[in-house]
N, C-alpha and C positions, 0 to 999 in steps of 0.2 A: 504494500500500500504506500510507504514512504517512497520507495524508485518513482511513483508514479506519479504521484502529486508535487515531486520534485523535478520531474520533466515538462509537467502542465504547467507550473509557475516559470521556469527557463522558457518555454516556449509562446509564453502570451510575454515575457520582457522583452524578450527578441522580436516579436511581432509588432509589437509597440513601439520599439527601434527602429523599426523597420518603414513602417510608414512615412513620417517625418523626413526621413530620408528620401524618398520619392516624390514628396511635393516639394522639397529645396530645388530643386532642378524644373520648375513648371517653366521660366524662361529658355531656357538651353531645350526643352522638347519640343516647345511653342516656335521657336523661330529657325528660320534656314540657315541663316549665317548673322553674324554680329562683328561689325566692321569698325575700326578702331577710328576716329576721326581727328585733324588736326588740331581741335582743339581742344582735346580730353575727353570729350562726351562722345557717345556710341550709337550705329545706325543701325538697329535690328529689322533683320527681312523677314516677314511671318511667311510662311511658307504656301500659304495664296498669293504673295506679290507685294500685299500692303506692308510699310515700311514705320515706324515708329523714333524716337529721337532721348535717350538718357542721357542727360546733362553730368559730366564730371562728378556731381555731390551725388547721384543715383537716381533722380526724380524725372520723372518724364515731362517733357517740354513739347510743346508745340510745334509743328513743322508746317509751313507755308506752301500752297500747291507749288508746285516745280520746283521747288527752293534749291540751289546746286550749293550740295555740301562736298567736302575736298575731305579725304580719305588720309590717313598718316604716307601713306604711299604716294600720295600725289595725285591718285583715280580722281575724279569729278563724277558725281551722281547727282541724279536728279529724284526726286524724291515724289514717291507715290504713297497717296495716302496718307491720312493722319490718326494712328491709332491710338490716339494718347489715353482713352479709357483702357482698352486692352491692357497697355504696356505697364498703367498704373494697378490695375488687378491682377495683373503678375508679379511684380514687384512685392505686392501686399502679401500676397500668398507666398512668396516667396521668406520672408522677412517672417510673419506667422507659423510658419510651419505647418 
């Protein structure tokens, strides 16, 4: 009886651990690529096409249609879409666990 209820306790703490773990990563499963820009802040491609904008301190910022943001590499993109709810409910869930 003790093996048993000592596997059941190990195995709902590990399950438990477990979860948490899986919602940290909602941003990195939600987007295609995440592009480093020149000026600190990050340009996430959701994997439909629409595009989103993290500023330096980690907050999602507003993106202007066609707005041409310049990449650490010196790429020029032009910006589709503004998911700034999306990117801030990831963020939250990310941060919550």
């Amino acid at each position: 009886m003790k093996p048993f209820i000592t596997s059941a306790v190990l195995a709902i703490a590990l399950g438990g651990m477990a979860a948490p773990a899986q919602a940290h990563h909602a941003l990195a499963n939600a987007v295609k690529a995440s592009i480093e820009l020149r000026d600190g802040s990050t340009l996430h491609v959701f994997k439909d096409g629409k595009m989103s904008k993290e500023d330096a301190f980690g907050r999602a910022v507003f993106l202007k249609r066609g707005e041409i943001l310049t990449a650490k590499d010196g790429r020029q993109i032009t910006a589709v879409g503004n998911e700034v709810a999306r990117l801030e409910a990831l963020l939250k869930e990310d941060h919550t666990g």
